[in-house]
N, C-alpha and C positions, 0 to 999 in steps of 0.2 A: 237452506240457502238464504232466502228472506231473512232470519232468523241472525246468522251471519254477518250479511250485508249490516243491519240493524245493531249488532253490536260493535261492527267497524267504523259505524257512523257515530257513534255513541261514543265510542274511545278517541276521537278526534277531536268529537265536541268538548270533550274534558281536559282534554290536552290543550287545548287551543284556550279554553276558558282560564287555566293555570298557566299557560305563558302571558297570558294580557294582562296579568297579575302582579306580574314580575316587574313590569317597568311601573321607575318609580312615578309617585303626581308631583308636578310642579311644584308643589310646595314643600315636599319632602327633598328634592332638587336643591332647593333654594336653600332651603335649609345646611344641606351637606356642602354648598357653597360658602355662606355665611358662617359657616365655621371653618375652613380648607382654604378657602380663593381670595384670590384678591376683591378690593372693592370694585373692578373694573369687570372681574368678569361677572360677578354677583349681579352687579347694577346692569351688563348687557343681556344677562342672563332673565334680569327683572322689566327689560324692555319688550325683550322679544318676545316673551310670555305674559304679555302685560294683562291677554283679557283671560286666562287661566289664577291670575296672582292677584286679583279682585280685593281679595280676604286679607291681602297679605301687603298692600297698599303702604301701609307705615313702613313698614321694613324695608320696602325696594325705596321710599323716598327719600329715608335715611341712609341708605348705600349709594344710593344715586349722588348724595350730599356730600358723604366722603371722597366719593372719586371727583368731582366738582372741586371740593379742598385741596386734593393731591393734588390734580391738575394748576390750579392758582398756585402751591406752591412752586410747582417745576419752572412752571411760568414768570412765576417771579425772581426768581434766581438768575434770570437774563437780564432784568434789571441789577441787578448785583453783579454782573458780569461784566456788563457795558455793551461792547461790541460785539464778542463772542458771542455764539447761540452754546444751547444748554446741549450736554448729551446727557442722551437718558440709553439705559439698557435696553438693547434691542428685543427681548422677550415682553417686558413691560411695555416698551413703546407701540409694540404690536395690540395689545390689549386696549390700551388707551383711545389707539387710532381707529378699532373697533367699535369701542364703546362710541367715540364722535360719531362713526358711522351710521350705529345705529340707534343713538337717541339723538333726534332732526334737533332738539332748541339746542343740545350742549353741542352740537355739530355745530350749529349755526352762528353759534358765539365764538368756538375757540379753532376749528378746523383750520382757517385760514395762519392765524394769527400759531398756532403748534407746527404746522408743515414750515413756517418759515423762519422760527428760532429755536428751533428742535433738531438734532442729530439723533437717529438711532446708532448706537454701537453694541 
């Protein structure tokens, strides 16, 4: 019975050690981002994981960089506009407004100034 019990615990432990295995690490993540996703989800991807992605510091600051670029450019297009505001695609605009959300300086610069010459459609 001992005997039993003792390989029932044993096949859990094994089980459990090979599912913990399975999910990927953050930088294997970021990875499969950086090549699939946009730079918006990448770079929110690279915020919220920031003290896991240590190693990986160059890469989210240069994703961080392009969604920064993308954003100036959308942004700038209002001035090309005049009075109209810009629409941008509601999928993307989602991402964007995410991304402000969750990294505070790029929130802190463009939040205001995107919710008020910005359409999502």
């Amino acid at each position: 019975m001992i005997l039993r019990i003792q390989r029932s615990l044993l096949s859990i432990f094994v089980l459990v050690i090979t599912l913990s295995d399975c999910q990927k690490s953050a930088s294997r993540q970021l990875d499969d981002l950086l090549d699939s996703g946009s730079s918006f989800t990448s770079a929110t991807f690279c915020e919220k994981n920031k003290s896991q992605l240590i190693e990986r510091k160059e890469d989210c600051e240069k994703v961080t960089k392009l969604a920064q670029e993308e954003i100036d450019t959308i942004l700038n297009r209002r001035l090309d506009l005049g009075i109209a505001p810009v629409i941008v695609e509601k999928n993307k605009g989602k991402e964007i407004e995410e991304f402000l959300q969750v990294h505070t300086r790029m929130g802190i610069r463009y939040w205001e100034i995107w919710k008020t010459n910005v359409i999502l459609e």
